[in-house]
N, C-alpha and C positions, 0 to 999 in steps of 0.2 A: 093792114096794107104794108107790105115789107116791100124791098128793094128801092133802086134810086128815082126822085119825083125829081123834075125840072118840068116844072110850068109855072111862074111867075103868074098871078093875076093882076092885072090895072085896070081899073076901072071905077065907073062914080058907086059912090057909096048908096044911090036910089038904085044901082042893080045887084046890088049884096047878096040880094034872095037869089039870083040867078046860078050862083056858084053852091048853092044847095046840094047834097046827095053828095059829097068826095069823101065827107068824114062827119061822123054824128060832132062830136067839141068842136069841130071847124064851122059847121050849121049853127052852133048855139053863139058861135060870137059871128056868126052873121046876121043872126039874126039880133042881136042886138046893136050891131050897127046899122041897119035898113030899120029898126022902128026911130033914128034920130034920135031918143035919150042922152045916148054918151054924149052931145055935145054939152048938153047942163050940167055933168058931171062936174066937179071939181076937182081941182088937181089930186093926184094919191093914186095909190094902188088899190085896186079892184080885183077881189075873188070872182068870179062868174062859177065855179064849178071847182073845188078843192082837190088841190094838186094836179089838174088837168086843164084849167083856163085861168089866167089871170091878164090883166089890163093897166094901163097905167096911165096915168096924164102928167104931162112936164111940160116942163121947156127945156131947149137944149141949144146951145151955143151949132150953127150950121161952120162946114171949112170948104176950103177950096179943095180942088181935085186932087191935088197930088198930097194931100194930107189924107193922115187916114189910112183904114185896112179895111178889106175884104171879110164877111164873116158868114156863117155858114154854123148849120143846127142840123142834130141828128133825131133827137124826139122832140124841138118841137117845128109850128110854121110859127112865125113871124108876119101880124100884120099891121100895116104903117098908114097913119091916117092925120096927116097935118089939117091943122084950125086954122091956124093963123097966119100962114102965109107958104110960098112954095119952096119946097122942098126936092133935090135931086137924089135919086135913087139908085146907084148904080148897082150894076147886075150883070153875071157870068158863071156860065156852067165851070163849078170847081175844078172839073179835069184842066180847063184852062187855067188855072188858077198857081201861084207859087206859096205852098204851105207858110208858113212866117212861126213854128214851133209848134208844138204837140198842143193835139186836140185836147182844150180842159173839158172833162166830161162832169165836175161839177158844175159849170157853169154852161153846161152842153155849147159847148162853140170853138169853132177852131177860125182861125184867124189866118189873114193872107196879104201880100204886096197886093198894091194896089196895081192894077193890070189896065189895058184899056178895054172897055165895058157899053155894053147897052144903058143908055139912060133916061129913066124914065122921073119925065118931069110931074112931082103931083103936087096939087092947089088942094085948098079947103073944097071938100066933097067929095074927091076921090079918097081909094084906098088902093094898098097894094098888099099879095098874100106872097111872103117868100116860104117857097119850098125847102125840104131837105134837097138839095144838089144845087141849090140855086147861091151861088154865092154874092150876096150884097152889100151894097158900102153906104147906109142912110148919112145923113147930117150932111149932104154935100149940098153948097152953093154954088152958082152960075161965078160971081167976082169977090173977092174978099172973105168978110166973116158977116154973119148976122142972126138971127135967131125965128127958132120957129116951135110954136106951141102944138103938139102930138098928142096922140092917145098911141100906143104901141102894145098889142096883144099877144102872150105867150101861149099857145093852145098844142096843149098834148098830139103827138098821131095818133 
């Protein structure tokens, strides 16, 4: 699957199986998210599929809006699934985007000012799938600072 993806998914984690057939590693971490295990998971990182799916569980401090950069992946999707409380998503086709330094291709990610954006609010049960072209800005809070417990999956195209 070459050239540029912008389609963002959101939606609840019991429609996971729906987004089936885009990409074989993208099916296999949906479908481990739609059988509900990962929430008993424990914190750590998770191989699902070596060098092509990995997973992770944390916590992470959330920031207000104007904190923060934009970021953006070339081999892989990013998908974002808070436990423990909501989480603000923001989101923007990179064309709109203002680069903020050269793309680290070991760390596959380039980085952006933060712009103003689509925001998509997710609770525990949703998830959301960022694309390559999809530029996103996780850890965002509504007021202040606060914190929110994730699972965040790296999966090959």
């Amino acid at each position: 699957m070459e050239g540029v993806w912008l389609c963002v998914i959101f939606d609840s984690v019991k429609n996971a199986c729906l987004y089936l057939g885009l990409n074989p590693r993208l099916d296999t971490a949906l479908r481990f998210l739609a059988d509900g295990k990962f929430a008993e998971q424990a914190a750590g990182r998770y191989v699902l599929q070596e060098n092509d799916i990995t997973c992770s569980r944390f916590t992470a401090e959330t920031h207000p809006w104007g904190e923060g950069f934009f970021e953006s992946h070339r081999k892989f999707f990013d998908i974002h699934v808070p436990l423990s409380s909501k989480e603000l998503l923001l989101t923007a086709p990179i064309e709109r985007l203002v680069p903020d330094g050269d793309f680290d291709e070991a760390a596959d990610c380039q980085k952006f000012r933060a712009q103003p954006a689509t925001v998509l609010a997710l609770t525990p049960g949703m998830f959301a799938v960022c694309f390559p072209g999809d530029g996103h800005m996780p850890l965002v809070c509504e007021e202040g600072r606060g914190h929110v417990e994730k699972w965040i999956f790296k999966v090959r195209i």
